[in-house]
C-alpha positions as CSV (number, residue, x, y, z in Angstrom):
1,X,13.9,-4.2,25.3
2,X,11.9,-1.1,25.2
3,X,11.0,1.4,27.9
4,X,7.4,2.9,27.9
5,X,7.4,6.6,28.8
6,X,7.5,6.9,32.8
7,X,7.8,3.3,33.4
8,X,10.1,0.4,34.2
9,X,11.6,-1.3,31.5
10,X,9.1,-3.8,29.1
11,X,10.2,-6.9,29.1
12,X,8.6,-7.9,24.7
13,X,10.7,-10.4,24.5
14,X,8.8,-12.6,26.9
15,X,5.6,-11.9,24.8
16,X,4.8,-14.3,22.0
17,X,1.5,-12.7,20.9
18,X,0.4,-9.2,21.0
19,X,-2.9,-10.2,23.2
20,X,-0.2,-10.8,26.1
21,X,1.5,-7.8,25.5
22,X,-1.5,-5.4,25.5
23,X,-3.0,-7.1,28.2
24,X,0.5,-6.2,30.4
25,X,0.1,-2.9,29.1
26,X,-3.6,-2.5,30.4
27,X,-2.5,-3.8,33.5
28,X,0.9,-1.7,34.4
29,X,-0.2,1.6,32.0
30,X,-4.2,2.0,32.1
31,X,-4.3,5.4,31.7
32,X,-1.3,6.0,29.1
33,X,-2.9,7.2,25.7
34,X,-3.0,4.1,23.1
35,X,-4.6,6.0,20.0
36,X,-6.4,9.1,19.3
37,X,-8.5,9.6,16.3
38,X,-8.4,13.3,14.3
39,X,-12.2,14.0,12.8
40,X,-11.2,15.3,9.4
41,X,-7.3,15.5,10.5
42,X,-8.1,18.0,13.4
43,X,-7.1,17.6,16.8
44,X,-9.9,17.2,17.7
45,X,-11.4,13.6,18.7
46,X,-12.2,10.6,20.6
47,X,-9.1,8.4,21.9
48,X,-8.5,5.1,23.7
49,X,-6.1,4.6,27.0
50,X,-4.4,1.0,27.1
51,X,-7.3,-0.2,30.0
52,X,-10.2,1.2,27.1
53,X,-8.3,-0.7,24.6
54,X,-8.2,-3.7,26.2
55,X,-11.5,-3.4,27.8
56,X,-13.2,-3.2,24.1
57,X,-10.8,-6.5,23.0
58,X,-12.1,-8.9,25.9
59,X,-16.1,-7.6,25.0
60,X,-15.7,-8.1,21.2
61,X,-13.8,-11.5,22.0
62,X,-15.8,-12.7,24.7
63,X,-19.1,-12.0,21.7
64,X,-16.9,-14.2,18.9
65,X,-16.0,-17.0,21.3
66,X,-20.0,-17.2,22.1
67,X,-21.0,-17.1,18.5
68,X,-17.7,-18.7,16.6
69,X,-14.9,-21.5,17.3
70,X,-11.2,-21.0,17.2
71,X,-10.1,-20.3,13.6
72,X,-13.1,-18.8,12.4
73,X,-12.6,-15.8,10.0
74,X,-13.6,-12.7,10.9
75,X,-14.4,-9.5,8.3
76,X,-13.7,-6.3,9.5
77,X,-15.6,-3.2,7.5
78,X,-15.4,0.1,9.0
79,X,-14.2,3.2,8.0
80,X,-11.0,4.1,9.5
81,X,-11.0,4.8,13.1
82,X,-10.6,3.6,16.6
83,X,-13.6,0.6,16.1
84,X,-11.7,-1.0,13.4
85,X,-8.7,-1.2,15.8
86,X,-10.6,-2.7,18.6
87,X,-12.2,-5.0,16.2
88,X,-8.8,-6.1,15.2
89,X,-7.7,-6.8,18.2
90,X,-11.0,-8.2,19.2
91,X,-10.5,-10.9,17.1
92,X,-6.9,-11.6,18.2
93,X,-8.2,-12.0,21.9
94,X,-11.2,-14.8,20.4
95,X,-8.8,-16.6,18.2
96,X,-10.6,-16.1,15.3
97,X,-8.3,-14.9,12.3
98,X,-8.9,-11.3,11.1
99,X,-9.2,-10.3,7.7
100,X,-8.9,-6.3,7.4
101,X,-10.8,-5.4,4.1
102,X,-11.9,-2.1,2.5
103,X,-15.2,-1.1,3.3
104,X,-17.8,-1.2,0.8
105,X,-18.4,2.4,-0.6
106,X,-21.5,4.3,-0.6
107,X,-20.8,6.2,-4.4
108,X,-18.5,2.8,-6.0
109,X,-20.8,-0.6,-4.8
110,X,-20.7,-1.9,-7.7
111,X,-17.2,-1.4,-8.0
112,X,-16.0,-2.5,-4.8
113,X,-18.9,-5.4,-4.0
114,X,-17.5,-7.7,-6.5
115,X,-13.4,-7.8,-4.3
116,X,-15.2,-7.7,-1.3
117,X,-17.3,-11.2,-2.6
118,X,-14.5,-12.6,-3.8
119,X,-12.7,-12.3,-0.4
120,X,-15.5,-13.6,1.5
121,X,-15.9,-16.9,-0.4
122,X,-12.2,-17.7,-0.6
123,X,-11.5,-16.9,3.1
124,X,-15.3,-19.0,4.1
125,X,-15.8,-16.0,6.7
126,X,-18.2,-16.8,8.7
127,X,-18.5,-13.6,10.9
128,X,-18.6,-9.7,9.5
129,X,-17.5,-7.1,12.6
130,X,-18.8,-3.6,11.6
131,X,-20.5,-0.5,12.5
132,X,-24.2,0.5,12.3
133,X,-23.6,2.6,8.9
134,X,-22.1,0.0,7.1
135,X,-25.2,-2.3,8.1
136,X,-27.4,0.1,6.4
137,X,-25.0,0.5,3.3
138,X,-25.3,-3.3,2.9
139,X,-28.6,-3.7,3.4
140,X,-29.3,-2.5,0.1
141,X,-27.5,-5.1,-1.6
142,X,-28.0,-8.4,0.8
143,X,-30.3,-9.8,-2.3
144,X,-27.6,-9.8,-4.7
145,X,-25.1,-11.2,-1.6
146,X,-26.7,-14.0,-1.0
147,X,-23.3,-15.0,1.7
148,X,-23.8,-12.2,3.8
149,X,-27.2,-14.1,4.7
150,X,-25.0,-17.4,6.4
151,X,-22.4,-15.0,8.2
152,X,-23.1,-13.6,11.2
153,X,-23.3,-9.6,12.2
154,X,-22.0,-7.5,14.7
155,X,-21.9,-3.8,15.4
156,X,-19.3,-3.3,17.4
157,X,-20.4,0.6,17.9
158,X,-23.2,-1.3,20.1
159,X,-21.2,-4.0,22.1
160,X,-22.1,-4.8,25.7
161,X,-18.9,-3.5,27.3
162,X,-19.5,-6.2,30.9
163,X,-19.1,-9.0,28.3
164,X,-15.5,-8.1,28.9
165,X,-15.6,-10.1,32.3
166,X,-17.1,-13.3,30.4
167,X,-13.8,-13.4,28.3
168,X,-11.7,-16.5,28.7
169,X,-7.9,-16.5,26.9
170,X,-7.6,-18.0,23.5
171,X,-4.8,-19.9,24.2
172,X,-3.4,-19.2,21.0
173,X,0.4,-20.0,20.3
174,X,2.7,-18.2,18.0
175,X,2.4,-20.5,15.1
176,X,-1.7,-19.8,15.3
177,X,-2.4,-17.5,12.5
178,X,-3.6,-14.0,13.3
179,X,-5.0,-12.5,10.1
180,X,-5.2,-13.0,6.4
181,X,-3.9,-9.8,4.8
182,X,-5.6,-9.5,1.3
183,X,-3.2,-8.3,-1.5
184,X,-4.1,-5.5,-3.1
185,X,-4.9,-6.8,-6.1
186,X,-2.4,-5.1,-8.9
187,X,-1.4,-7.9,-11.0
188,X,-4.0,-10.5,-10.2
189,X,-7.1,-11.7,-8.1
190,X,-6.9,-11.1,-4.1
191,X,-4.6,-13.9,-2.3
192,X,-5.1,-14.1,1.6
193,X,-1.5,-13.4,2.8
194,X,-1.6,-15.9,6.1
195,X,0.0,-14.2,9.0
196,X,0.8,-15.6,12.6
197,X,1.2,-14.4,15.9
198,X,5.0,-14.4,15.7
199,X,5.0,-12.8,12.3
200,X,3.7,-9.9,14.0
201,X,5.5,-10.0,17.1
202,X,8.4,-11.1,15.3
203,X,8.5,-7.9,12.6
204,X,7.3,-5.1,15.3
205,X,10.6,-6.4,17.4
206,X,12.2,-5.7,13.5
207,X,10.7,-2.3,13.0
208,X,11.3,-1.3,16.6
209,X,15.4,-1.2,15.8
210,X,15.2,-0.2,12.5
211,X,13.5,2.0,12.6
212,X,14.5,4.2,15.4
213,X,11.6,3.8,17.6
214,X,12.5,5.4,21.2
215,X,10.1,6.3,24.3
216,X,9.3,9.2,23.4
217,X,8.1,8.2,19.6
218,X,5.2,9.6,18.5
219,X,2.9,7.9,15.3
220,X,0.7,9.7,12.9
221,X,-1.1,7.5,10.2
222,X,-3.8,8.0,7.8
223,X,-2.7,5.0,5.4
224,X,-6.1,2.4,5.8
225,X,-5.9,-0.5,8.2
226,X,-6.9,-2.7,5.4
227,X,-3.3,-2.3,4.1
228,X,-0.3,-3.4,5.4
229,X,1.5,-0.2,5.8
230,X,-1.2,1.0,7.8
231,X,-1.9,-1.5,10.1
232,X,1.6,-2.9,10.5
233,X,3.7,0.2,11.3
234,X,0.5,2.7,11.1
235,X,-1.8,1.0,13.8
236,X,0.5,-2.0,15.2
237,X,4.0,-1.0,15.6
238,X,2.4,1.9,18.5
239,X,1.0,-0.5,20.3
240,X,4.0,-3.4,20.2
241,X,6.3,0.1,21.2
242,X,3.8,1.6,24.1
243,X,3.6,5.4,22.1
244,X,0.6,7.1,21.2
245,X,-0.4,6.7,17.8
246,X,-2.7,9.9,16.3
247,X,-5.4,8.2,13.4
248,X,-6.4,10.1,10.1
249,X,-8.9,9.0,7.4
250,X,-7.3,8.9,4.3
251,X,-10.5,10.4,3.3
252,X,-9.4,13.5,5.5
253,X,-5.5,13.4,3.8
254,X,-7.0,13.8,0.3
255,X,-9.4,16.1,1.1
256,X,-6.7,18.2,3.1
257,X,-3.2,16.8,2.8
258,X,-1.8,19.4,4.7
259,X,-3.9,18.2,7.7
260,X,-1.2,15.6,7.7
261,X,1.5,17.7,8.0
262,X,-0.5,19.8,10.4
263,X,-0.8,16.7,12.7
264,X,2.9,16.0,13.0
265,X,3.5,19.4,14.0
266,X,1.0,19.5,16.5
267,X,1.6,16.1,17.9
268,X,5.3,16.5,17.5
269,X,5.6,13.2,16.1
270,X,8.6,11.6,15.2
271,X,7.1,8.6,12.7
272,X,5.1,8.8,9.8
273,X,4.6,6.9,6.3
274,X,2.9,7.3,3.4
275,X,3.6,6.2,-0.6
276,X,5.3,8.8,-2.9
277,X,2.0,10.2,-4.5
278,X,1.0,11.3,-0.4
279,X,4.6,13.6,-1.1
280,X,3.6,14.8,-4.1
281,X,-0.1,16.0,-3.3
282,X,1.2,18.1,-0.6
283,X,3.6,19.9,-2.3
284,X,1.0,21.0,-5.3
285,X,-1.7,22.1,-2.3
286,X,0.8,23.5,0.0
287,X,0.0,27.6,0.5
288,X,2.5,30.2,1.5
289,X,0.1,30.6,4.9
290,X,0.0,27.1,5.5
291,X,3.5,26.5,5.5
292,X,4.5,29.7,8.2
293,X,2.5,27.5,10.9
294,X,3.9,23.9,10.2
295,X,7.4,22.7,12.4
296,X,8.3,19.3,10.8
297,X,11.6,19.2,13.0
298,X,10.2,16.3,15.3
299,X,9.7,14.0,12.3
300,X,12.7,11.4,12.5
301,X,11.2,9.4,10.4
302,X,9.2,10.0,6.7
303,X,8.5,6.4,5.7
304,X,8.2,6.3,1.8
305,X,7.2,3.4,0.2
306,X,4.4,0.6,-1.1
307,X,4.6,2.2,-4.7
308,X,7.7,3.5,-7.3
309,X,9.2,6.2,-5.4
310,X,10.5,9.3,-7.4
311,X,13.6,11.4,-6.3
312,X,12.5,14.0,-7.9
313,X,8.7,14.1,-5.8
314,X,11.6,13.3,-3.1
315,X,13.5,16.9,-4.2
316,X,10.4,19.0,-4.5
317,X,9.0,18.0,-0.9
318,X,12.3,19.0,0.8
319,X,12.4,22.1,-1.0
320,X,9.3,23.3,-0.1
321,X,9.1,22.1,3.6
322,X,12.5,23.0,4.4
323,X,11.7,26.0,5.6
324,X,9.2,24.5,8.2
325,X,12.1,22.4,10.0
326,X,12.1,19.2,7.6
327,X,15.6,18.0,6.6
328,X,16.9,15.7,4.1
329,X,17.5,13.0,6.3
330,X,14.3,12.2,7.8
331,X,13.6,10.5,4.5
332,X,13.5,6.7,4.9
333,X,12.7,5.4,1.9
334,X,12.2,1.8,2.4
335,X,10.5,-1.6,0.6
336,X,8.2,-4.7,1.9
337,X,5.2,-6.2,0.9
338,X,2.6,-8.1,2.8
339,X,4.4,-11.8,2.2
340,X,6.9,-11.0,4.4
341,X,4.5,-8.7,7.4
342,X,5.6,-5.6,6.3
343,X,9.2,-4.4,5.5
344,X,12.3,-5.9,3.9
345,X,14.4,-2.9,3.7
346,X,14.5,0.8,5.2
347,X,16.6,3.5,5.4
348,X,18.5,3.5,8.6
349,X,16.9,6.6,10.9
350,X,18.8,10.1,10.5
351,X,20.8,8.5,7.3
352,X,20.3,10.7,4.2
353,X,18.6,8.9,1.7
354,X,20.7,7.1,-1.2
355,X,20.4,7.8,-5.0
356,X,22.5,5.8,-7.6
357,X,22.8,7.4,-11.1
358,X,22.7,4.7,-13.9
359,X,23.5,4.3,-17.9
360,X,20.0,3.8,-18.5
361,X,20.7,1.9,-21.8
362,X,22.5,-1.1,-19.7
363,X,19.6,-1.0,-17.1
364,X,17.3,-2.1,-19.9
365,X,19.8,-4.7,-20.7
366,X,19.7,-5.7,-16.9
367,X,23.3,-4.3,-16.2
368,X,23.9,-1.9,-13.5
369,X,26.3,0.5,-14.8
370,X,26.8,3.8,-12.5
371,X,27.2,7.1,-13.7
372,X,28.8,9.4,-12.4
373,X,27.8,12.5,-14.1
374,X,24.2,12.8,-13.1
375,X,23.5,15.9,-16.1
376,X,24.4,13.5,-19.2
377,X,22.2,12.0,-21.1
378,X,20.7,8.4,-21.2
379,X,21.1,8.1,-18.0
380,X,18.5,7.5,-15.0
381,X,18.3,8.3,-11.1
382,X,17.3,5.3,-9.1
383,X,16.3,5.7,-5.1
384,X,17.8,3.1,-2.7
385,X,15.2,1.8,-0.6
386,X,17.0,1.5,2.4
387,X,19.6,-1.4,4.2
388,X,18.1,-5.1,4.8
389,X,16.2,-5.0,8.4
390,X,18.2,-6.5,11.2
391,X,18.9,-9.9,9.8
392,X,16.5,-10.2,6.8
393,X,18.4,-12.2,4.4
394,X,17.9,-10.9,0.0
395,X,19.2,-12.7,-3.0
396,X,19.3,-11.1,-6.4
397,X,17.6,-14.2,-8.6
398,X,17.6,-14.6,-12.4
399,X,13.9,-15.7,-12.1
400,X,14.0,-18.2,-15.1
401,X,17.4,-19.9,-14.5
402,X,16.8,-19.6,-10.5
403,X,20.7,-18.7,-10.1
404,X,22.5,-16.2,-7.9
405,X,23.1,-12.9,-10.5
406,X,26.1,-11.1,-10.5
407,X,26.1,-8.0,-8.3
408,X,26.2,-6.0,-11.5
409,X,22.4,-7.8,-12.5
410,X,19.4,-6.5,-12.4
411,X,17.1,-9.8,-11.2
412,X,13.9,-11.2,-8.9
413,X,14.2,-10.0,-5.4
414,X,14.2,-13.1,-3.4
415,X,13.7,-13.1,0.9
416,X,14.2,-15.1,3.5
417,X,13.7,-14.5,7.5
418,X,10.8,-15.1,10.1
419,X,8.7,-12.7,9.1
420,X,8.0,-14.2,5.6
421,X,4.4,-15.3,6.2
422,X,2.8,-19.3,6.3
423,X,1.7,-18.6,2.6
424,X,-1.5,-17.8,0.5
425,X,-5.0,-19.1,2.5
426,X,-6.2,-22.2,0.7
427,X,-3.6,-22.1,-2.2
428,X,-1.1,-24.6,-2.2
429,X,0.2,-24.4,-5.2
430,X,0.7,-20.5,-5.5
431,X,2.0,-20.5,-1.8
432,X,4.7,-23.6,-3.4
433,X,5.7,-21.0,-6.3
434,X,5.9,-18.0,-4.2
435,X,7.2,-19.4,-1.0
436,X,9.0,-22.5,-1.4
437,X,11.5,-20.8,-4.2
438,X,15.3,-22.9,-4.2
439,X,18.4,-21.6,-6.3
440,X,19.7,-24.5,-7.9
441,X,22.7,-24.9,-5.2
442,X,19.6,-26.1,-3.0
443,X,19.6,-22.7,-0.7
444,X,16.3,-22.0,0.6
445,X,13.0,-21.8,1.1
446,X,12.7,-18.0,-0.1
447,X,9.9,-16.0,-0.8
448,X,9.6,-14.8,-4.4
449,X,8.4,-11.0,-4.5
450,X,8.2,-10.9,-8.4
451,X,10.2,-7.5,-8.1
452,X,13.1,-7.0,-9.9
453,X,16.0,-4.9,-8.3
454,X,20.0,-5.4,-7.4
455,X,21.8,-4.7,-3.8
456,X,24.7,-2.1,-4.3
457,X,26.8,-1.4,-1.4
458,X,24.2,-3.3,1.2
459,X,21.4,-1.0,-0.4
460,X,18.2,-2.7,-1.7
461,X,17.1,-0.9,-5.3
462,X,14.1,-1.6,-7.1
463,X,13.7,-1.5,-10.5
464,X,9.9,-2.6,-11.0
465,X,7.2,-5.5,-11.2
466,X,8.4,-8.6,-13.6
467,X,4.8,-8.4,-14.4
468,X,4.5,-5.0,-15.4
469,X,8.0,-4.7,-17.0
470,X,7.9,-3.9,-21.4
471,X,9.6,-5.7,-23.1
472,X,10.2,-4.3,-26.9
473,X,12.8,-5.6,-29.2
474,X,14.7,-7.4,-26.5
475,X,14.7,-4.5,-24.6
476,X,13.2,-3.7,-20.6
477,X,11.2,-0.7,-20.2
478,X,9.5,0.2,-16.7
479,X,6.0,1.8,-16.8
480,X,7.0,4.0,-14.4
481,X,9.3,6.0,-15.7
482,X,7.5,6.1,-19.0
483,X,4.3,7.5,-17.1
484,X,6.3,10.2,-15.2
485,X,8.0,11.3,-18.0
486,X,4.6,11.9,-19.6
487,X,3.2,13.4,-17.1
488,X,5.9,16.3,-17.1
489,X,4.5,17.2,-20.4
490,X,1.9,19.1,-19.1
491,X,0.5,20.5,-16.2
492,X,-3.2,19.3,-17.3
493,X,-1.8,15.9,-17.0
494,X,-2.6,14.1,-13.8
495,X,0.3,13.1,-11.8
496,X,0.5,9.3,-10.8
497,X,-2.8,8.8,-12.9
498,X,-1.2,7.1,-16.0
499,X,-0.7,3.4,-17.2
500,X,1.5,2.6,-19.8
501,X,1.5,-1.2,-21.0
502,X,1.8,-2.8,-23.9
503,X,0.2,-5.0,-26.3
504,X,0.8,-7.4,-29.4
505,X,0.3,-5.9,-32.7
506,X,1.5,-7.4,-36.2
507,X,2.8,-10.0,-34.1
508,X,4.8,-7.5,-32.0
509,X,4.9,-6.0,-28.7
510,X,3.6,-2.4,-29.1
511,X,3.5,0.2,-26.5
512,X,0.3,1.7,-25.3
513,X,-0.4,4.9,-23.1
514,X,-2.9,6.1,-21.3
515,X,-3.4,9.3,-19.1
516,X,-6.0,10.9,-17.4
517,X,-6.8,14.9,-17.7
518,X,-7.1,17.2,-14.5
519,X,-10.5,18.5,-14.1
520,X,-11.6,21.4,-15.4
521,X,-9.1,21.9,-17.8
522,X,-9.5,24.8,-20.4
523,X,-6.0,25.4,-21.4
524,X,-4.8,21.8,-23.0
525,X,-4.6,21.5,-27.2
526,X,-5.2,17.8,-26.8
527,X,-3.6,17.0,-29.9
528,X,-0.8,19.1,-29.3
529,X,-0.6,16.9,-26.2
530,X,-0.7,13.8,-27.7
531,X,1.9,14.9,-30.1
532,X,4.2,16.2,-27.3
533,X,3.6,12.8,-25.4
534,X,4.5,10.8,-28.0
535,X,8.0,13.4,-28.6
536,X,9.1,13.0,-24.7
537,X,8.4,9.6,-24.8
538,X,10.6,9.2,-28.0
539,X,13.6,11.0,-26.6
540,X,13.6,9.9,-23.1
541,X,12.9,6.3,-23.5
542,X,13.7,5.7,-27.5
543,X,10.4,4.1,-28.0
544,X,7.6,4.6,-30.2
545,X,4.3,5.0,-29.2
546,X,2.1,2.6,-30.8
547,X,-1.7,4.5,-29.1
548,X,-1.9,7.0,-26.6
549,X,-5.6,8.0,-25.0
550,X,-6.2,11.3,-22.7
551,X,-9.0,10.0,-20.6
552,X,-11.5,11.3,-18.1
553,X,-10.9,11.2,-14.2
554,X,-12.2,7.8,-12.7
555,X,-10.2,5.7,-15.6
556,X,-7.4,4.7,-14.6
557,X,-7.5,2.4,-11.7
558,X,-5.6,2.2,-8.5
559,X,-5.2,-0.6,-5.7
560,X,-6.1,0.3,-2.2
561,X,-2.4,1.5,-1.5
562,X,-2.0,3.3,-5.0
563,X,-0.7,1.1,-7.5
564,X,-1.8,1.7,-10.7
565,X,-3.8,-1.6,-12.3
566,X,-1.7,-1.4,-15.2
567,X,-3.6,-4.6,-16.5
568,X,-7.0,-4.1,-15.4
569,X,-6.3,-0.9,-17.9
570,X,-5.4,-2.7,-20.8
571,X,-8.3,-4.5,-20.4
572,X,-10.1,-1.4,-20.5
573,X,-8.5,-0.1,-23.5
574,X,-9.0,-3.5,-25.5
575,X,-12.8,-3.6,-24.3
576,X,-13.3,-0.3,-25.9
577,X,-14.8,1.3,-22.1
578,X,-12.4,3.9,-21.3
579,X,-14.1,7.2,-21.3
580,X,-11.3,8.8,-24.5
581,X,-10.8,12.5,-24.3
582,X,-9.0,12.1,-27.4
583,X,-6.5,9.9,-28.7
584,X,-3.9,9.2,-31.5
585,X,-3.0,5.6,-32.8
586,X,-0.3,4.4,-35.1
587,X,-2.9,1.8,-36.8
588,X,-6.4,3.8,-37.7
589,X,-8.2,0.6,-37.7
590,X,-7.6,0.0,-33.9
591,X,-8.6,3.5,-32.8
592,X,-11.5,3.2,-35.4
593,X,-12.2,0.0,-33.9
594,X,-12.0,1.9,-30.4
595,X,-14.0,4.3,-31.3
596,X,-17.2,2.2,-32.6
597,X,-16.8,0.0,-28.8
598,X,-16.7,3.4,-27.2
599,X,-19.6,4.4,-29.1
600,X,-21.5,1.3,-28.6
601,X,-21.1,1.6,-24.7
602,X,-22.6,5.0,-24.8
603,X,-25.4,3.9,-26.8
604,X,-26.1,1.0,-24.3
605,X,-25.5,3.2,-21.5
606,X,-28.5,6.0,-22.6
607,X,-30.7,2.8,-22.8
608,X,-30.2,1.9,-19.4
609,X,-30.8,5.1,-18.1
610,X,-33.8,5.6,-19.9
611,X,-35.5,2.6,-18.4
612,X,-34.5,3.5,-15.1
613,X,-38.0,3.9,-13.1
């Protein structure tokens, strides 16, 4: 149960969908502030009560139920703002199934076209919800998109508000699916994540407890809608909780990250999340001024998750904002993904955050071996991310025997609990593998996250991707760690811009680094870098580097929530069509080789320009 500031107690538990709920909330709380959007993370901006909310739902639904059936799929590309909320919840009120995706950009179409396509012809959407910019952005390329000329367009910026009174209930039930949620894309080509009604209604009653939500919570967000940490507990959770929820661009938090911070201490708002390079950026752009004007002491809650967190990006934040009223404890690190809504595990609220100090030598060997002298050497500092939530149920898997491991293993994180979504849209054998996973003593259905972690003392630890893990002479190396340990070599380097993979050489696994180089960088011997690289990466990690590459900004690509595409950048290395700064190579053939595909893409590159008209 959960009481809405200046109001009688709200019965969710008689809700099955959130259209019910935020109707009840139009009806008994019109005026109460739903969301408010900061232009460039100011104060400043337009905002929506619960009765404008709902108002713009029944008007966008009553349009899709006169130009779509039940179960149509709907895209959604805007930029972030109050539309793209209406527009969600537009399409819950029709019965048509969302599909939050990232909107095509301006400077990258050519780079963000070909996701975009590949999501419209798995899901078969039928009808794009957008604003008049966007139109005009895709305008330009309808000819090459020859889909986009079946589906049918609506600017919601535009929408004849009286349609509202033409609206008619769905009738959906909590089995009906609500969205598709998109993966991000890190390790392979987009899957459509199918969530219901009572997913959401299910995991927002899941987030509400765990994660200290009270009537007087207050929400600042700036990760995007089209990812599940933003709309889930950015956008959705407000609404499911009746507090208002203040809207950034993320856009506006690189530009400015302090505008963030600036927020919560305006707003006094006692929930926000964001990934562990959002922590890091605000350290290295804090300024003495800005930091005498920020109060962080509502903040209960500092969600950290959706990529590898880093204690010591954890260490540096609380250093520097202490001062400004932000304590230990509000960090909740914590881990989901979109199969199962949103969260599996968070750090309870006001709990300091947990750290576990390992032999790093057994972790590679998949033994978990605590140390408990944090100084010596070989040994490394993992982050718990937070207790199970509520009654989410985890088994540590060995992902090849599919057998309980000992609680001393390292193995696949496997879930199971109502919010583990129907499956993968029109894939029946990848939603089998992923969903339908069974130990051999017959327990199950569980949902295979193809992370690798352990539970020590009822806290969840992850280790890293099984898909991303190196594995050199029998022995497990995460990219992660490699990448931040070369990243310390120098300040040049960028943080959370490198990939390190590896690939098959003389018939064996070889590791491969790449790292991109800050901007305007005078001060950086590049082969004194690459020397030092391949040194820190010796002594920390015992491994020897096989290539390394110092490449431009741009290079090394990310998901929409910040995951590094460790494989789309070994593709890039193989193909020869990273833009090198310099390199070093164990084998002169293959940066030779490198080289003359580098050089060849440069050559065809001048020709196209040159015919450009």
């Amino acid at each position: 149960m959960l009481q809405n500031p200046g109001s009688s107690t709200v019965p969710t538990a008689k809700f099955s969908t959130l259209i019910e709920l935020l109707r009840w909330r139009a009806l008994q709380h019109p005026e109460n502030l739903a969301y408010k959007f900061l232009v460039d993370g100011k104060p400043e901006g337009p905002s929506l009560t619960y009765a404008e909310l709902d108002g713009q739902a029944r008007a966008i639904g009553a349009w899709l139920q006169q130009h779509t059936t039940k179960g149509e799929r709907a895209l959604l590309l805007y930029p972030q703002g109050l539309e793209v909320i209406a527009a969600f919840c537009g399409c819950l009120y029709s019965g048509a199934i969302a599909i939050p995706v990232p909107p095509p950009d301006g400077g990258r179409m050519k780079r963000t076209l070909p996701r975009l396509r590949s999501i419209v012809q798995d899901a078969q959407a039928s009808v794009v919800l957008t604003t008049g910019r966007i139109l005009s952005l895709l305008e330009e390329v309808r000819e090459d998109f020859p889909e986009f000329e079946e589906m049918k367009w609506l600017d919601t910026e535009h929408i004849d508000l009286q349609l509202a009174d033409q609206w008619q209930d769905p009738e959906v039930n909590s089995d009906n699916l609500a969205y598709l949620q998109y993966t991000s894309g890190s390790t392979s080509t987009p899957k459509g994540v199918m969530l219901s009604y009572k997913n959401l209604m299910f995991h927002s009653a899941y987030l509400n407890k765990a994660c200290g939500y009270e009537p007087d919570s207050a929400t600042v967000t700036w990760m995007p809608y089209f990812h599940d940490y933003g709309l889930v507990e950015g956008l959705m959770q407000p609404l499911y909780n009746g507090t208002p929820c203040y809207v950034m661009s993320p856009f506006a938090f690189i530009k400015q990250p302090l505008r963030w911070l600036e927020a919560i201490s305006h707003y006094k708002a006692t929930h926000s999340q964001a990934p562990n390079f959002a922590y890091d950026l605000c350290v290295r752009r804090a300024k003495p001024k800005q930091l005498q004007t920020l109060d962080l002491s509502s903040w209960r809650a500092a969600g950290n998750a959706a990529e590898p967190i880093n204690p010591k990006v954890m260490e540096r934040f609380f250093e520097t904002f202490e001062p400004c009223g932000f304590r230990w404890n509000t960090f909740a690190p914590a881990y989901g993904l979109a199969e199962d809504t949103l969260l599996v595990s968070t750090t309870p609220i006001e709990e300091p955050p947990v750290l576990c100090v390992l032999d790093a030598a057994a972790l590679e060997k998949n033994r978990v071996v605590p140390v408990t002298k944090p100084q010596e050497e070989g040994v490394r500092t993992l982050p718990g991310c937070g207790r199970l939530v509520c009654d989410t149920q985890v088994v540590i898997a060995d992902p090849e025997k599919l057998t309980k491991c000992a609680p001393d293993e390292v193995g696949e994180i496997w879930v199971k609990d109502p919010s583990v979504a129907q499956g993968y849209w029109q894939r029946p054998e990848e939603t089998k593998e992923t969903f339908q996973a069974y130990l051999t003593t017959g327990e199950g259905p569980f949902l295979r996250t193809g992370d690798l972690g352990f539970l020590k003392d009822g806290e969840l630890f992850i280790t890293g991707r099984i898909k991303d893990l190196i594995i050199i002479r029998g022995t497990n190396h995460y990219p992660q760690d490699i990448e931040w340990t070369v990243q310390q070599v120098h300040s040049a380097l960028r943080p959370d811009y490198g990939a390190a993979f590896s690939i098959e050489a003389g018939g064996e696994e070889r590791l491969v680094i790449l790292q991109e180089v800050e901007r305007r960088t005078q001060d950086l011997d590049y082969e004194q870098a690459l020397a030092d690289i391949r040194q820190a990466v010796a002594e920390e990690h015992e491994l020897h580097a096989y290539a390394v590459a110092l490449v431009k900004p741009g290079n090394i690509l990310k998901t929409s929530s910040g995951k590094i595409q460790r494989r789309a950048g070994k593709a890039s290395f193989l193909a020869g069509e990273l833009e090198v700064i310099a390199d070093w190579s164990e084998n002169p053939t293959l940066t030779a080789k490198f080289r003359e595909l580098q050089g060849e893409v440069d050559f065809l590159a001048q020709q196209v320009q040159a015919i450009k008209p």
